[in-house]
C-alpha positions as CSV (number, residue, x, y, z in Angstrom):
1,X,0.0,0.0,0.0
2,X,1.4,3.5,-0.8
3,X,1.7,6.2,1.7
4,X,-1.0,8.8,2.2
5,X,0.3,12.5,1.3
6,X,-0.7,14.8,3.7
7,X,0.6,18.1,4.9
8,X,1.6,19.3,8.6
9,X,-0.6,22.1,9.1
10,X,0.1,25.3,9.3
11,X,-0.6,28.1,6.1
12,X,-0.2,31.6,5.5
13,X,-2.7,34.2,5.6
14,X,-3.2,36.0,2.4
15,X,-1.8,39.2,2.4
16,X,-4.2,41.2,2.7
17,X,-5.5,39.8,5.5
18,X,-4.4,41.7,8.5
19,X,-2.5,39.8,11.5
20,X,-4.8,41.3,14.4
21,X,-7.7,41.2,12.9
22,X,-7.4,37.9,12.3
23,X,-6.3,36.5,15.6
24,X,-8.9,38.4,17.2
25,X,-11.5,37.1,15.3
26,X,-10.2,33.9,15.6
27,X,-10.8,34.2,19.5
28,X,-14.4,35.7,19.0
29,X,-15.1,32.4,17.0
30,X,-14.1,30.5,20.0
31,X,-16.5,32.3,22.7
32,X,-18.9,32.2,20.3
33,X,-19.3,28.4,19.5
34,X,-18.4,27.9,23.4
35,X,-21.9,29.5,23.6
36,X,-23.4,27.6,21.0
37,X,-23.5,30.8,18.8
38,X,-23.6,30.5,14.8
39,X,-20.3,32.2,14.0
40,X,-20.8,32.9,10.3
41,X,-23.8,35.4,11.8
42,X,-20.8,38.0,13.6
43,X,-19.4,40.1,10.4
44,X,-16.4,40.3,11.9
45,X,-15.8,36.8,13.0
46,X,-17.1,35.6,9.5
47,X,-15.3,37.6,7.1
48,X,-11.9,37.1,9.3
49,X,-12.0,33.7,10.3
50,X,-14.6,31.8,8.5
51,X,-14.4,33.1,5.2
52,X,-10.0,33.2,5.5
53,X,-10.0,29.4,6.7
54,X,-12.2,27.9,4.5
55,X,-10.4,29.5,1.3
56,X,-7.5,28.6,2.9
57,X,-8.6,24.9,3.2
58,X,-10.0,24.7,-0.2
59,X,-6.6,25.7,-1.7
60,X,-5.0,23.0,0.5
61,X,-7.4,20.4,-1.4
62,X,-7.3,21.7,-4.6
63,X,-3.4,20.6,-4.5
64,X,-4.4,16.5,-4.3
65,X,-3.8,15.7,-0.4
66,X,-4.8,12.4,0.2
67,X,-5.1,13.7,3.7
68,X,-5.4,17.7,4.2
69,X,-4.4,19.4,7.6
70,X,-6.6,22.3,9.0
71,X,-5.2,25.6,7.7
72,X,-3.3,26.2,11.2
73,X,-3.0,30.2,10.9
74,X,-3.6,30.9,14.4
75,X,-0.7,30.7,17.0
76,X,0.0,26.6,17.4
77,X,0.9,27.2,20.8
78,X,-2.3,29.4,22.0
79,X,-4.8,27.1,19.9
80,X,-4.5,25.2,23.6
81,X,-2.7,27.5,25.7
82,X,-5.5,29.8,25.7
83,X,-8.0,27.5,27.2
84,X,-5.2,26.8,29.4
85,X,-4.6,29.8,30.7
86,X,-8.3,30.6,31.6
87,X,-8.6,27.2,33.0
88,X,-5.8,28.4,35.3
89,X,-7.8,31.4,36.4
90,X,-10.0,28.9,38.3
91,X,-6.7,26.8,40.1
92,X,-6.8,24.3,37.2
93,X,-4.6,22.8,34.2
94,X,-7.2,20.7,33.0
95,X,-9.6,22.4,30.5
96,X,-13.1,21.2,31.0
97,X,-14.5,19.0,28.1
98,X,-16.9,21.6,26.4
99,X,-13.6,24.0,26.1
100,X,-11.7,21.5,24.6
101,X,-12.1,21.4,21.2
102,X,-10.8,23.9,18.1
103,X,-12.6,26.3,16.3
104,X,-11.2,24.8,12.5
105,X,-12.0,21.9,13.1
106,X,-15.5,22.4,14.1
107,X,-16.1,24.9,11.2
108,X,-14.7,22.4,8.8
109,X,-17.1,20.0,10.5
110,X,-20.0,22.4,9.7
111,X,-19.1,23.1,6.2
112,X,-18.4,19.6,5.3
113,X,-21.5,18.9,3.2
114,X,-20.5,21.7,0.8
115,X,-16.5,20.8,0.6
116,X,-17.5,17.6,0.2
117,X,-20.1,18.2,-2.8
118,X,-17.7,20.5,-4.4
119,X,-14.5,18.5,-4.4
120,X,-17.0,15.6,-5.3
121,X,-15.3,13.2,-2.3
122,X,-15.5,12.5,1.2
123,X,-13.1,14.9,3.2
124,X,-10.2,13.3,5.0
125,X,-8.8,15.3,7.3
126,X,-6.0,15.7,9.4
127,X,-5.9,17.4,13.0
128,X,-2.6,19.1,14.4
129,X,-2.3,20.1,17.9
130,X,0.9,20.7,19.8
131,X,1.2,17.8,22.3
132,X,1.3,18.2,26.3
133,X,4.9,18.1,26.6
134,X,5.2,20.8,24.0
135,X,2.5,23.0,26.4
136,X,3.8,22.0,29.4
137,X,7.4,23.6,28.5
138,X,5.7,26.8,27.3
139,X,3.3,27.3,30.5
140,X,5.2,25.5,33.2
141,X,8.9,24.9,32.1
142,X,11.6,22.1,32.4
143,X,10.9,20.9,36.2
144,X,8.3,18.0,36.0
145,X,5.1,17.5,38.0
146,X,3.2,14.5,38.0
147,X,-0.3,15.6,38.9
148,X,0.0,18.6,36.7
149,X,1.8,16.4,33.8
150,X,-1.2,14.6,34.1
151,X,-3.6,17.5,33.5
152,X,-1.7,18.3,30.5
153,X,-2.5,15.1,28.8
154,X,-5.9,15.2,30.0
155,X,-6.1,18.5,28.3
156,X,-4.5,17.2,24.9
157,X,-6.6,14.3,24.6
158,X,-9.9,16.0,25.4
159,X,-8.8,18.3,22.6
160,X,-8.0,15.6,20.3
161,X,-11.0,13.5,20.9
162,X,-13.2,16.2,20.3
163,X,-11.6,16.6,16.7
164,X,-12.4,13.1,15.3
165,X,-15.5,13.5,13.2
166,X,-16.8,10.5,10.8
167,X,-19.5,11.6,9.1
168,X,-21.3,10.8,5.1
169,X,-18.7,14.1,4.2
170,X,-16.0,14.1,6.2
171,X,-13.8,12.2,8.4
172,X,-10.6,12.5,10.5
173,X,-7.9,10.5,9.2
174,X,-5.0,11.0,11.3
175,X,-5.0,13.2,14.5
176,X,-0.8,14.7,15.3
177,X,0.7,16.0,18.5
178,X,3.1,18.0,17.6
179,X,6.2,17.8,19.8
180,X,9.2,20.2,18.0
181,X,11.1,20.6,21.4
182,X,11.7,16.5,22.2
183,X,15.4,15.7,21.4
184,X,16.6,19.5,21.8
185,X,14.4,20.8,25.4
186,X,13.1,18.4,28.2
187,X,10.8,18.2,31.0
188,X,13.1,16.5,33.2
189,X,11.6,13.2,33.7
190,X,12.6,9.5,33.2
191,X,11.3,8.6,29.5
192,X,8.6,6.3,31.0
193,X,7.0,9.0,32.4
194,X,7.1,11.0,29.7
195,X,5.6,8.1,27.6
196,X,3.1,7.8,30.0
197,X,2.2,11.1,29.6
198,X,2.2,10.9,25.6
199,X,-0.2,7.5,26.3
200,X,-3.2,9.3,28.3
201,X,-2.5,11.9,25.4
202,X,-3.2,9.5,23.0
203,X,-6.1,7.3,24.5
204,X,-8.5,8.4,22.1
205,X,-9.9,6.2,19.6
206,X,-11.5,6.4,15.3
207,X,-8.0,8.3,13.7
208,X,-4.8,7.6,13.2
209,X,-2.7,8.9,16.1
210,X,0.9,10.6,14.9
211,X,3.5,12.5,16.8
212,X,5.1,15.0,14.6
213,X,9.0,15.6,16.0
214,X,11.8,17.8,14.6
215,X,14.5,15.5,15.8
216,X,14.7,11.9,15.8
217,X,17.3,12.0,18.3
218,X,14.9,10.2,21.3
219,X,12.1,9.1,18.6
220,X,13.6,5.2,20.4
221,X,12.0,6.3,23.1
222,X,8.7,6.9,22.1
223,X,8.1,3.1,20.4
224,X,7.1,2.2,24.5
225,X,4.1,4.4,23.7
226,X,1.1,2.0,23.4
227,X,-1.4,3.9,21.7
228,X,0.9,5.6,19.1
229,X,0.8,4.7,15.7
230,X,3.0,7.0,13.5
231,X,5.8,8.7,14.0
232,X,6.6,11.5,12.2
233,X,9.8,13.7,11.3
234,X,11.7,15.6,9.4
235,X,14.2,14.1,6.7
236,X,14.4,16.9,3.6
237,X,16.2,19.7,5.7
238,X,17.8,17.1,8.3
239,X,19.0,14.1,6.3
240,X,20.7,12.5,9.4
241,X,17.4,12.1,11.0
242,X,16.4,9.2,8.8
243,X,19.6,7.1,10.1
244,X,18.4,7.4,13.8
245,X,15.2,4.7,13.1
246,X,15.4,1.2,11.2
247,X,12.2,-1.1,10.0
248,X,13.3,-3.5,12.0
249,X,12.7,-1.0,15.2
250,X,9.3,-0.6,13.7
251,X,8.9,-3.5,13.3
252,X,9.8,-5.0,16.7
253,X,7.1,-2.4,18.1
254,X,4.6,-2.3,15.5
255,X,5.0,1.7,14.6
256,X,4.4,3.2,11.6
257,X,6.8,6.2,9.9
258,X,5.8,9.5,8.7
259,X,8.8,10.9,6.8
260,X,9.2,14.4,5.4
261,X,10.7,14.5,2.0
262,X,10.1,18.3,0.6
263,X,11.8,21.2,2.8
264,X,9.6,23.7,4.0
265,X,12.8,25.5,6.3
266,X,11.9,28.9,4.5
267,X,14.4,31.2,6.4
268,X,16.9,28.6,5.3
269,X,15.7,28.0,1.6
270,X,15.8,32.6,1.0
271,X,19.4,32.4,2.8
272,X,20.7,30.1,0.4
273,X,19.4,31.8,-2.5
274,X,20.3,35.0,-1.4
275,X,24.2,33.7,-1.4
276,X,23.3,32.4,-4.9
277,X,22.2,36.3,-5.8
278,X,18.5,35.8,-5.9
279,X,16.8,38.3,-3.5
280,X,13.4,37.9,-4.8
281,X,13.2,34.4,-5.1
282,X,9.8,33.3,-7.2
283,X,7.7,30.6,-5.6
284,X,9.1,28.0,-8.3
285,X,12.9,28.7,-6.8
286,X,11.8,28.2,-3.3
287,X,10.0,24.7,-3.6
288,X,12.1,22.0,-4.4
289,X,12.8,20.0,-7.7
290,X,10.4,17.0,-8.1
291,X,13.7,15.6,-8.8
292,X,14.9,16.0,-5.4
293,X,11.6,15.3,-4.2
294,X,10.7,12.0,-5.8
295,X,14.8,11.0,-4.8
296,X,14.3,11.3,-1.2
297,X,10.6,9.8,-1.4
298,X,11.9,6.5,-3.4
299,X,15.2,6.5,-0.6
300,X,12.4,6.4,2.5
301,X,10.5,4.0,0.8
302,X,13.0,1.8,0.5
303,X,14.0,2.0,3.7
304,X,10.8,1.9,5.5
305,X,8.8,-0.2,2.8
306,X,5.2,-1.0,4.3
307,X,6.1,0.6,7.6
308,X,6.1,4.5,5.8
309,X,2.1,4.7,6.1
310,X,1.9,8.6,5.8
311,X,5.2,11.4,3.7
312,X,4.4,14.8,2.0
313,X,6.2,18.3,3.8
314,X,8.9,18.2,6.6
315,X,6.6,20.6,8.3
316,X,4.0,23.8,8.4
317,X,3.9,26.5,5.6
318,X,2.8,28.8,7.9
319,X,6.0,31.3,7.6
320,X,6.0,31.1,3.8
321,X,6.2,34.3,2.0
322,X,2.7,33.8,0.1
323,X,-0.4,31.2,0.4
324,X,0.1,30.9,-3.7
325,X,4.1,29.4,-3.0
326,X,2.7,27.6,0.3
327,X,0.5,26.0,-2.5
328,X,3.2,25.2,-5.1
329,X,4.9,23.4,-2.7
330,X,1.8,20.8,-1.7
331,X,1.2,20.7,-5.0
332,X,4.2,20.0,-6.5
333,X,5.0,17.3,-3.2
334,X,1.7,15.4,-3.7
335,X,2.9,15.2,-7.7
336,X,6.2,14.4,-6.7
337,X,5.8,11.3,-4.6
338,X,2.2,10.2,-7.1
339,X,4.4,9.7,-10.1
340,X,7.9,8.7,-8.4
């Protein structure tokens, strides 16, 4: 069976969308579905969120995902951490289970019959959150406590149990905790607790459950974690990562790889062509050559053979100079690996 292409998440806004406007939106949208309000009534919220992430998810399926991520153009980090943080106004880390859910996701849900009849498919999606560890380091620190570890991966799998729809239109297909700090910042805490904390994370059931890590430096680790099923990371900016895990590792533990194989490191990708004398790159220079593409997708596959379930992006396209290059590089990706 060949891998699923999907894509990591996050997107650009188009430009001439304004930053603010958006992200305050994006929080009105949240208060009001918490009160069981129809967004796409508020002006505001609908022509700054609504509207802005369902053109943003259209042009995510108009590129041929097998599997399409919520356009993720709202902080990663606050998506959770602001439920958090007002769960911690009442003495709490845990976010009760009527907060927990995201405000894409559930206007994806709502618009599913229409995506659906106009792509002339059922919708498979793909949810992103970042994982407890990940929140943990950004509200608590390094220093590790149990109970409030615990809450954390409550939290996270409340959040990602609420996102796992299966419906005539639509359906979750895989559902990723993103951990980018594991392997380069720690909670300092022995690695079963830490894969302990991933598996009351992931005790949800109806999607594919991934973890999405920048290194692979610890990914050994993680194969102790019962109720993971992929594991994803980066191989098209960081070659070495790919040497760190073997099938028969995957094997021995019954995991699944999800390896990157088009490089989506924009700060990199303009400083390498600036040294080359291109300071106005077009979107075609900063995408790689299906050439380079299809080379690393072909070396992973024979690698990983029927243990690579899921490839497309090493990560987010959220820092990409425009949603029409963010789009070249799914596209040209999903074409890439379909005809290598």
């Amino acid at each position: 069976m060949e891998p699923l292409v999907d894509d990591v998440g996050s997107f650009p806004l188009p430009l001439t969308v304004d930053r603010e406007k958006f992200n305050n939106a994006y929080r009105q949208a949240r208060e009001a579905m918490r009160n069981g309000q129809d967004c796409t009534k508020i002006d505001f919220v609908r022509e700054n969120f609504c509207q802005v992430t369902l053109d943003a998810f259209k042009k995510k399926l108009m590129t041929g995902l097998d599997v399409a991520n919520y356009p993720q153009q709202y902080s990663g980090i606050n998506q959770v951490g602001d439920a958090i943080r007002k769960a911690m106004e009442s003495g709490t880390f845990l976010v009760e289970e009527k907060d927990a859910f995201l405000p894409e996701v559930r206007l994806i849900s709502e618009e599913a019959k229409s995506l659906s009849e106009l792509f002339g498919k059922k919708i498979l999606l793909r949810v992103s959150l970042f994982g407890p560890m990940e929140q943990y380091l950004k509200e608590v620190g390094t220093t590790a406590y149990a109970d409030v570890l615990d809450n954390f991966a409550e939290t996270i799998r409340r959040f990602a149990k609420n996102s796992v729809l299966d419906t005539k239109y639509i359906k979750t297909a895989a559902v990723s905790l993103d951990e980018p700090s594991f392997g380069f910042l720690n909670i300092t805490a022995e690695s079963d607790a830490l894969c302990g904390v991933l598996d009351k994370a992931f005790d949800f059931q109806g999607a594919t459950r991934q973890i999405h890590l920048h290194s692979s430096t610890r990914l050994p680790d993680l194969l102790a974690v019962k109720n993971l099923d992929v594991l994803s990371f980066e191989y098209a900016a960081s070659p070495k990562n790919i040497e760190g895990v073997s099938k028969k590792m995957l094997d021995n533990a019954d995991k699944y790889v999800r390896v990157g194989v088009s490089r989506t490191d924009i700060d990199s990708i303009m400083a390498e062509l600036h040294d080359k004398g291109i300071a106005k790159p077009t979107a075609d220079q900063l995408v790689d050559s299906e050439e380079q593409i299809k080379k690393r997708f072909r070396f992973a596959k024979e690698k990983f053979g029927d243990r690579m379930s899921f490839t497309g992006p090493d990560c987010g396209v959220g820092g990409w100079p425009s949603q029409e290059a963010a789009q070249l590089l799914l596209e040209k990706t999903v074409k890439s690996i379909k005809t290598a």
